[in-house]
C-alpha atoms as an extended CHARMM CRD file, in Angstrom:
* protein
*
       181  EXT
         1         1  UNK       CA            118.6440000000       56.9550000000     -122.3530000000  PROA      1               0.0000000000
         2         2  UNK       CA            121.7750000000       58.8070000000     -121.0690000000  PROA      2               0.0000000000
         3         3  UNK       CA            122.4550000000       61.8700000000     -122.4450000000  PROA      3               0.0000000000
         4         4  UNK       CA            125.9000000000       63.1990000000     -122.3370000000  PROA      4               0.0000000000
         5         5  UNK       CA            127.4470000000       66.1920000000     -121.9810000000  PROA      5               0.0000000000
         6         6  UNK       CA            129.2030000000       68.1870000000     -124.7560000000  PROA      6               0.0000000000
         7         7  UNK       CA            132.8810000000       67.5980000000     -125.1000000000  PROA      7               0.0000000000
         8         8  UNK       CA            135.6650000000       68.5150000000     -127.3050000000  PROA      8               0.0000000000
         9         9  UNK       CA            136.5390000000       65.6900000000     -129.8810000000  PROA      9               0.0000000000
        10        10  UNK       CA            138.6640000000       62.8600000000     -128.1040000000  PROA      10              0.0000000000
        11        11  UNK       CA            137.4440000000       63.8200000000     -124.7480000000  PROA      11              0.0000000000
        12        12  UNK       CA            135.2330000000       61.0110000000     -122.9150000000  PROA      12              0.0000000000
        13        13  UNK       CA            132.9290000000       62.3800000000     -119.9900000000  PROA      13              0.0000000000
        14        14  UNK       CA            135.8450000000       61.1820000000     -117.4440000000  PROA      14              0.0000000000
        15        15  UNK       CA            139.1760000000       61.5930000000     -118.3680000000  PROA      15              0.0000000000
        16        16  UNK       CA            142.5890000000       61.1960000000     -116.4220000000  PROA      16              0.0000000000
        17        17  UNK       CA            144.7560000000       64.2850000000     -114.8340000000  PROA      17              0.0000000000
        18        18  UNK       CA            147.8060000000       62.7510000000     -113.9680000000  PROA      18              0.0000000000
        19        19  UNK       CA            150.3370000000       64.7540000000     -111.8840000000  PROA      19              0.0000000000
        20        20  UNK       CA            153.5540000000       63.4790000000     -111.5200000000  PROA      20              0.0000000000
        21        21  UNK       CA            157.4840000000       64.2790000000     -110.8670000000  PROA      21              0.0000000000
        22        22  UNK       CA            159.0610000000       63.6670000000     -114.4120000000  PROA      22              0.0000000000
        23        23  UNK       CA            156.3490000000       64.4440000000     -116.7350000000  PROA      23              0.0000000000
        24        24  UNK       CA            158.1710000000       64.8150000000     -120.2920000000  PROA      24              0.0000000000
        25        25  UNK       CA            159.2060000000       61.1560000000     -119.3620000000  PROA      25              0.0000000000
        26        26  UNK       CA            155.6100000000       59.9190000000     -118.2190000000  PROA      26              0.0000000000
        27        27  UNK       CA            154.4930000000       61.5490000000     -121.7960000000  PROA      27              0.0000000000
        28        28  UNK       CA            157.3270000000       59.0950000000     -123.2260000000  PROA      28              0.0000000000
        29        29  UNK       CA            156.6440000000       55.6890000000     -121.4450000000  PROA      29              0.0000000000
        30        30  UNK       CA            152.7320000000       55.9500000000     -122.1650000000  PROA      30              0.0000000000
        31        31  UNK       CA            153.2550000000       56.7690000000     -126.0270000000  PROA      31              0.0000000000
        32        32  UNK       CA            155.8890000000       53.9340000000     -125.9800000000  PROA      32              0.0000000000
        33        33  UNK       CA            153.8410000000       51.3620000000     -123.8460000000  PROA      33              0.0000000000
        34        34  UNK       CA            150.0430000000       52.0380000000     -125.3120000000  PROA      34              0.0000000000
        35        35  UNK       CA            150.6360000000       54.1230000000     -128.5920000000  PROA      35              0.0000000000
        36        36  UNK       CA            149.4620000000       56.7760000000     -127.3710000000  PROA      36              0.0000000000
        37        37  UNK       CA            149.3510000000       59.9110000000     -129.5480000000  PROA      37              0.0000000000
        38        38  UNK       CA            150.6840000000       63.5290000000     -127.9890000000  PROA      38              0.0000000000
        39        39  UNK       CA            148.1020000000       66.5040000000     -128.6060000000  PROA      39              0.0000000000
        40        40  UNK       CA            150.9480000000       69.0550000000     -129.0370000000  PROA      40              0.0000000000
        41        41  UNK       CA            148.9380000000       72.3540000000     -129.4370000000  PROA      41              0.0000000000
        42        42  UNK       CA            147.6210000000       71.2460000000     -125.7280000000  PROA      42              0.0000000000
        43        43  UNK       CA            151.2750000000       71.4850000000     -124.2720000000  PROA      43              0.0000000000
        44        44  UNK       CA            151.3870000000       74.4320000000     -121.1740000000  PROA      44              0.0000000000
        45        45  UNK       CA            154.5340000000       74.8090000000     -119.7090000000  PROA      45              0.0000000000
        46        46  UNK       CA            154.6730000000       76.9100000000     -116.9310000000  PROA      46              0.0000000000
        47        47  UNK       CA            156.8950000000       79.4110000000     -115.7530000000  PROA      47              0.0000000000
        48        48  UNK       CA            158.8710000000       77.3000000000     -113.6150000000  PROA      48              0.0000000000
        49        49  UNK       CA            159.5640000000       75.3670000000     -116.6950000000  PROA      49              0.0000000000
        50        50  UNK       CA            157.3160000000       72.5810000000     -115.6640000000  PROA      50              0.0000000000
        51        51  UNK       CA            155.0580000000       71.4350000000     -117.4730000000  PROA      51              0.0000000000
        52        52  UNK       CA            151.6360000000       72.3630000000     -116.4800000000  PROA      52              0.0000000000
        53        53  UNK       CA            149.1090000000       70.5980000000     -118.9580000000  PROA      53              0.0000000000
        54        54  UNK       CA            149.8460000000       68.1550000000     -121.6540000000  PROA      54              0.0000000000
        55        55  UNK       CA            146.8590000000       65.9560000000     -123.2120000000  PROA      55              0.0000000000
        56        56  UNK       CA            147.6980000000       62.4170000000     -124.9010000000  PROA      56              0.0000000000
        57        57  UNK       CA            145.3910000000       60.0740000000     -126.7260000000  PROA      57              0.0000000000
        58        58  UNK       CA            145.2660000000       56.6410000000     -126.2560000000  PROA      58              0.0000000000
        59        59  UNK       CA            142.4820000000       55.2920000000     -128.2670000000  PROA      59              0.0000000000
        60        60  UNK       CA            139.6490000000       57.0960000000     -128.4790000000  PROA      60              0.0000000000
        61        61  UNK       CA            140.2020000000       58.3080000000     -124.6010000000  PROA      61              0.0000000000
        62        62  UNK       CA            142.2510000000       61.4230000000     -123.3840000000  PROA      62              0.0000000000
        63        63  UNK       CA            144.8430000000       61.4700000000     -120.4960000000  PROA      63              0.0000000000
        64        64  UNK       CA            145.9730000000       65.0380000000     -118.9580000000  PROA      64              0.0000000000
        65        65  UNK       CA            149.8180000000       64.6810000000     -117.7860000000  PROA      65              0.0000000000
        66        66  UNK       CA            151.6040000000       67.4260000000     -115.5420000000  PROA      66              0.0000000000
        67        67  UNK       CA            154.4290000000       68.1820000000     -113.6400000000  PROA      67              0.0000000000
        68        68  UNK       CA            153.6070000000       67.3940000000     -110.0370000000  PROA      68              0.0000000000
        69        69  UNK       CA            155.4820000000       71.6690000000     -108.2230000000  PROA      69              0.0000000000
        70        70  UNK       CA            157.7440000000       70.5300000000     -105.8160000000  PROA      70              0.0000000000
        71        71  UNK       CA            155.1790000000       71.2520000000     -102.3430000000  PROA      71              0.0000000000
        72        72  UNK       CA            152.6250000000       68.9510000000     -104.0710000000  PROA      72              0.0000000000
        73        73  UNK       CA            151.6160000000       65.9510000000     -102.4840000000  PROA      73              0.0000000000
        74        74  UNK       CA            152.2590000000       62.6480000000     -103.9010000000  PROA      74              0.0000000000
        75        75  UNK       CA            149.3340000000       61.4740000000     -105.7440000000  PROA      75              0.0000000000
        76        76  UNK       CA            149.4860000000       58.3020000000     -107.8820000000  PROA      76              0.0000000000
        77        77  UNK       CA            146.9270000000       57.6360000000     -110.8280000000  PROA      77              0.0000000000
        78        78  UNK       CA            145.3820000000       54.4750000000     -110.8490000000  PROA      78              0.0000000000
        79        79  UNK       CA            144.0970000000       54.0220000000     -114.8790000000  PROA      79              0.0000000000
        80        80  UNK       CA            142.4540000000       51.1560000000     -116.4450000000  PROA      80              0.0000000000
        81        81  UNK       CA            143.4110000000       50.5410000000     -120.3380000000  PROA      81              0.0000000000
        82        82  UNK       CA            141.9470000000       48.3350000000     -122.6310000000  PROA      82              0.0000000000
        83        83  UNK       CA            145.0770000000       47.4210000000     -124.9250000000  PROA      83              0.0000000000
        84        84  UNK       CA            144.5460000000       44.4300000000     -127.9220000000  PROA      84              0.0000000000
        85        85  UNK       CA            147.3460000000       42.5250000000     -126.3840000000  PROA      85              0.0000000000
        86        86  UNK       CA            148.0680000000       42.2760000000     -122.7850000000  PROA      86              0.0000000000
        87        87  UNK       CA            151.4570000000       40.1540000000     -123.0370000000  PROA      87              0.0000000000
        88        88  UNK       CA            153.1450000000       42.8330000000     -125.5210000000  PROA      88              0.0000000000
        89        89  UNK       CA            151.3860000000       45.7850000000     -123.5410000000  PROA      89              0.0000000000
        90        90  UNK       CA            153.4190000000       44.0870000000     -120.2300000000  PROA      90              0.0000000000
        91        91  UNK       CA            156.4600000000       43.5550000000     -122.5910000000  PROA      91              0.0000000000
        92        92  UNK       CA            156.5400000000       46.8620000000     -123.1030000000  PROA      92              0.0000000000
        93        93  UNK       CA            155.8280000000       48.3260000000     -120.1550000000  PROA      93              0.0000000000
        94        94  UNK       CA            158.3510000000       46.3670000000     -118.2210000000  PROA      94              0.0000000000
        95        95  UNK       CA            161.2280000000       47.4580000000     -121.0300000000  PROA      95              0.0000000000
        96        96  UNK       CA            161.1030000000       50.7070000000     -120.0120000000  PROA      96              0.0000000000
        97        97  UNK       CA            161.5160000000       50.1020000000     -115.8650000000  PROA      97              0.0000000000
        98        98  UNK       CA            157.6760000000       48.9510000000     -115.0110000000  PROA      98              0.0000000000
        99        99  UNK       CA            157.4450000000       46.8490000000     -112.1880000000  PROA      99              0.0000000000
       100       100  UNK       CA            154.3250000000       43.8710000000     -112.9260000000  PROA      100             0.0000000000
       101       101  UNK       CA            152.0510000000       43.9430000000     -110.3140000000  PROA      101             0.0000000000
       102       102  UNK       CA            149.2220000000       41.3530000000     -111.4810000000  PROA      102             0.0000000000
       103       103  UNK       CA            150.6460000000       38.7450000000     -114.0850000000  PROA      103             0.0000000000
       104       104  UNK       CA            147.5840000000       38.2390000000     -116.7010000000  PROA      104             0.0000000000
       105       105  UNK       CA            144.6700000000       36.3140000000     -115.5330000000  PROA      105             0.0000000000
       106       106  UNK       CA            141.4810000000       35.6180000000     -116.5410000000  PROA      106             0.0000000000
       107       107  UNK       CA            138.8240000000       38.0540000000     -115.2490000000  PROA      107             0.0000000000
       108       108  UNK       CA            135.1860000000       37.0620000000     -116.1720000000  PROA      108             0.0000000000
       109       109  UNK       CA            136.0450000000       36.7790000000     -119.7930000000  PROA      109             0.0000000000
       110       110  UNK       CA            139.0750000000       39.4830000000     -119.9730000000  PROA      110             0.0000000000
       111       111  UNK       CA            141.9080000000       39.1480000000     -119.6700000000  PROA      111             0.0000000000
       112       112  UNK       CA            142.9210000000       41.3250000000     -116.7140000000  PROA      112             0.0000000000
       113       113  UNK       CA            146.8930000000       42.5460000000     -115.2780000000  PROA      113             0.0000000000
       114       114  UNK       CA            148.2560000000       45.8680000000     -113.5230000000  PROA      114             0.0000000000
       115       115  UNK       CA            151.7670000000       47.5500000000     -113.9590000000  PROA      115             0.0000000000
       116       116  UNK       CA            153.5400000000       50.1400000000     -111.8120000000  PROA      116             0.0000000000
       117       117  UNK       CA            154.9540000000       52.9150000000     -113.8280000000  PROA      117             0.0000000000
       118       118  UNK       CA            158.9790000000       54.0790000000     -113.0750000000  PROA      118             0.0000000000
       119       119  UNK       CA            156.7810000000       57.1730000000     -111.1360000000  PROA      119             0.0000000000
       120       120  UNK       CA            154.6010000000       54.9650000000     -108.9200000000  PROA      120             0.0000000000
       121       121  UNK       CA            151.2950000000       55.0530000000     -110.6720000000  PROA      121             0.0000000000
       122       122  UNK       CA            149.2730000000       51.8340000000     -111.5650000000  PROA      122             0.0000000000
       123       123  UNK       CA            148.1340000000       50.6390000000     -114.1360000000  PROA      123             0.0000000000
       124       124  UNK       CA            145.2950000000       48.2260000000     -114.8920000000  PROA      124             0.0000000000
       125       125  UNK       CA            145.6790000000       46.7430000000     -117.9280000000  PROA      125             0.0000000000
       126       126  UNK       CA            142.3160000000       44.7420000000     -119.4560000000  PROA      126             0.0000000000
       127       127  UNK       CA            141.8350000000       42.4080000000     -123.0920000000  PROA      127             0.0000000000
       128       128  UNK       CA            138.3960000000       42.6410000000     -123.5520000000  PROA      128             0.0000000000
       129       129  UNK       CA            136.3690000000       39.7630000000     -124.9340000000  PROA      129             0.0000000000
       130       130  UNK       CA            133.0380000000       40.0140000000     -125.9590000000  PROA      130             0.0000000000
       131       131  UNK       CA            132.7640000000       36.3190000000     -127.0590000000  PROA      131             0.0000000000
       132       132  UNK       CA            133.5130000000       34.9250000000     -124.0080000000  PROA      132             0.0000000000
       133       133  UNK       CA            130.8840000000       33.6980000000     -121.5610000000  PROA      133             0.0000000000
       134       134  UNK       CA            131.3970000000       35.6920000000     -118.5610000000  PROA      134             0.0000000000
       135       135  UNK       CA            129.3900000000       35.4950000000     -115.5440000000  PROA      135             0.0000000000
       136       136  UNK       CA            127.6640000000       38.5650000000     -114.6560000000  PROA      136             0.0000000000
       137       137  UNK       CA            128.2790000000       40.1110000000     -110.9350000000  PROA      137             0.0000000000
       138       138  UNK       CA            124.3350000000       40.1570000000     -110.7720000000  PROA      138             0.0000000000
       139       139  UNK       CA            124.3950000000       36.3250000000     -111.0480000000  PROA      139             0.0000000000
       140       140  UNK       CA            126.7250000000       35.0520000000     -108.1700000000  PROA      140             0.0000000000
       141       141  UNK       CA            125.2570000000       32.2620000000     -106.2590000000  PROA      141             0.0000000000
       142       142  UNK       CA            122.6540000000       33.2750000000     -103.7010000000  PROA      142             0.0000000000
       143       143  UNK       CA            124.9970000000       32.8380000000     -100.3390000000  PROA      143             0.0000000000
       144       144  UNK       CA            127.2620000000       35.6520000000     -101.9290000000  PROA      144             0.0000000000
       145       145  UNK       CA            124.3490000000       37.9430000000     -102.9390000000  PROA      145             0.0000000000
       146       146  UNK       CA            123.0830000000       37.2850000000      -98.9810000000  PROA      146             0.0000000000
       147       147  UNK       CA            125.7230000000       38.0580000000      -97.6070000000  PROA      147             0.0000000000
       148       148  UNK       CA            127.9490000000       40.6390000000      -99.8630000000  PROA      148             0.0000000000
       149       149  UNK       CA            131.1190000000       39.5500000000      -98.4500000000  PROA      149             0.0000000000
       150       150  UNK       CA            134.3370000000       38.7900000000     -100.4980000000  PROA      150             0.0000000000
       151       151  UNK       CA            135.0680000000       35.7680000000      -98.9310000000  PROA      151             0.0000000000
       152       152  UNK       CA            131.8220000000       34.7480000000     -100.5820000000  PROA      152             0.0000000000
       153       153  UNK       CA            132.3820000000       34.4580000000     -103.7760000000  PROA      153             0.0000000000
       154       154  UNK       CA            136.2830000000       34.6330000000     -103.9590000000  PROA      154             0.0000000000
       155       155  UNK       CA            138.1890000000       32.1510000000     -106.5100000000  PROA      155             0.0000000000
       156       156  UNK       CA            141.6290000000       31.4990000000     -106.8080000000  PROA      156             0.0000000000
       157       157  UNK       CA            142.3300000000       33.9430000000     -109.9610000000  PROA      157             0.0000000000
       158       158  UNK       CA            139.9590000000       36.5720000000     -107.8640000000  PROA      158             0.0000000000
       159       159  UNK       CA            142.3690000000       36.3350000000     -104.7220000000  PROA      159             0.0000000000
       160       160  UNK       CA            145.3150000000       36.8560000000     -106.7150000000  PROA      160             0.0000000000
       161       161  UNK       CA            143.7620000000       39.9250000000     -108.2710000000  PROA      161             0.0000000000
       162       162  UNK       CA            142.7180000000       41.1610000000     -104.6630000000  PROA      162             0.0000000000
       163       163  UNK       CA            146.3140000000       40.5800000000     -103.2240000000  PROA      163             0.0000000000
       164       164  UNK       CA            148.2980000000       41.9910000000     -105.7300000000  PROA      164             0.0000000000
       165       165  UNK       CA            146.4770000000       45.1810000000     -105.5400000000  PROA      165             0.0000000000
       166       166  UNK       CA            146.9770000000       45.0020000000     -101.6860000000  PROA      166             0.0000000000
       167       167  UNK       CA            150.5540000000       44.5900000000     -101.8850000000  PROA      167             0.0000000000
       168       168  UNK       CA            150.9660000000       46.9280000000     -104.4750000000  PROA      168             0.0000000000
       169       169  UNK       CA            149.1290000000       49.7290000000     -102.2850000000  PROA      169             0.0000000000
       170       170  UNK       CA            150.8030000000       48.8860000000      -99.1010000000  PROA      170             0.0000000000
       171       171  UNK       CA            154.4320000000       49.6120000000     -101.1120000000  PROA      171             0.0000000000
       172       172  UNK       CA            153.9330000000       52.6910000000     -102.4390000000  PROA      172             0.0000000000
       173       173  UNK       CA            155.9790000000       55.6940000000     -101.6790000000  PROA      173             0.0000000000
       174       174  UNK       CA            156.8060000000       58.7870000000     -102.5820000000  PROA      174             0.0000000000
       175       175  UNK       CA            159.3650000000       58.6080000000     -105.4530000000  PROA      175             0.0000000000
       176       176  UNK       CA            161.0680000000       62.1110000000     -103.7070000000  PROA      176             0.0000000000
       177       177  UNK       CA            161.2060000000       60.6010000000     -100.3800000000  PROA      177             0.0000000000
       178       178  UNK       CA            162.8030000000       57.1710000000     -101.7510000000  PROA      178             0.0000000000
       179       179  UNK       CA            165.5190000000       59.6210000000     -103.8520000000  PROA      179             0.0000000000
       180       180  UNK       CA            166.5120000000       61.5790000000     -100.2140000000  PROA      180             0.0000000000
       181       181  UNK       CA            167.6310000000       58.6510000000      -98.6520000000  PROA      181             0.0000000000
């Protein structure tokens, strides 16, 4: 049995630090888009007027969002969700200037799609279905267990997964760098 570390109350052992350019509006789209529910006596600003540390809960999970200072790299989050319903979660998300990056599609059970938020991160967004039958990754066929490869045990649904997420990383940029030119 796993034993794990002490936390404070809606903390989970990993949580998200998201840095970003525009964070008030980050703070916005992610209460909008997955309900989430601003901490407010967590709010830092800084002296800059940025902000430096803002914690949101979504679920029983915490997200950090700050103000990426303007000599910090770009560094997009990549966050996986699990939302009730994917199609309204999209809806959502895509209202307020998300790009969809992986239409919904059946994922061993889940139902599985990624977003791009107006600041460049991504977002996997997962229905979870205990019910279903899903087939374990321990139990592919013996030829893909041999030989580890992902042209082993690809499917149609799984190459669509694996080349939206390809696309998606080859396109992004820098929001500041798109905004110079």
């Amino acid at each position: 049995m796993t034993i794990l570390p002490a936390r404070p109350a809606g903390s989970n052992t990993v949580n998200p630090f998201i840095m970003t350019d525009d964070a008030s509006a980050l703070i916005a789209f992610v209460t909008d888009v997955f309900g989430a529910v601003n901490v407010p006596e967590a709010l830092t600003v800084d002296a800059d007027g940025l902000i430096l540390h803002s914690e949101l809960l979504i679920g029983d999970s915490m997200i950090t969002i700050a103000d990426r200072k303007p000599d910090w790299p770009f560094t997009p989050a990549f966050t996986r969700v699990y939302v009730d319903d994917v199609l309204a979660t999209l809806a959502r998300a895509e209202q307020l200037g998300a790009r969809i990056v992986t239409r919904p599609t059946e994922f061993f059970g889940d139902v599985f799609s990624r977003f791009q938020d107006p600041q460049g991160n991504l977002w996997w967004v997962y229905r979870h279905n205990p019910a279903a039958e899903t087939q374990d990754w321990g139990q592919l066929d013996a030829a893909a267990d041999a030989d580890n490869s992902w042209e082993s045990f690809t499917s149609p649904e799984l190459e669509y997964i694996h080349s939206t997420l390809v696309d998606a990383m080859a396109a992004l940029k820098d929001p500041r760098a798109s905004s110079s030119s």
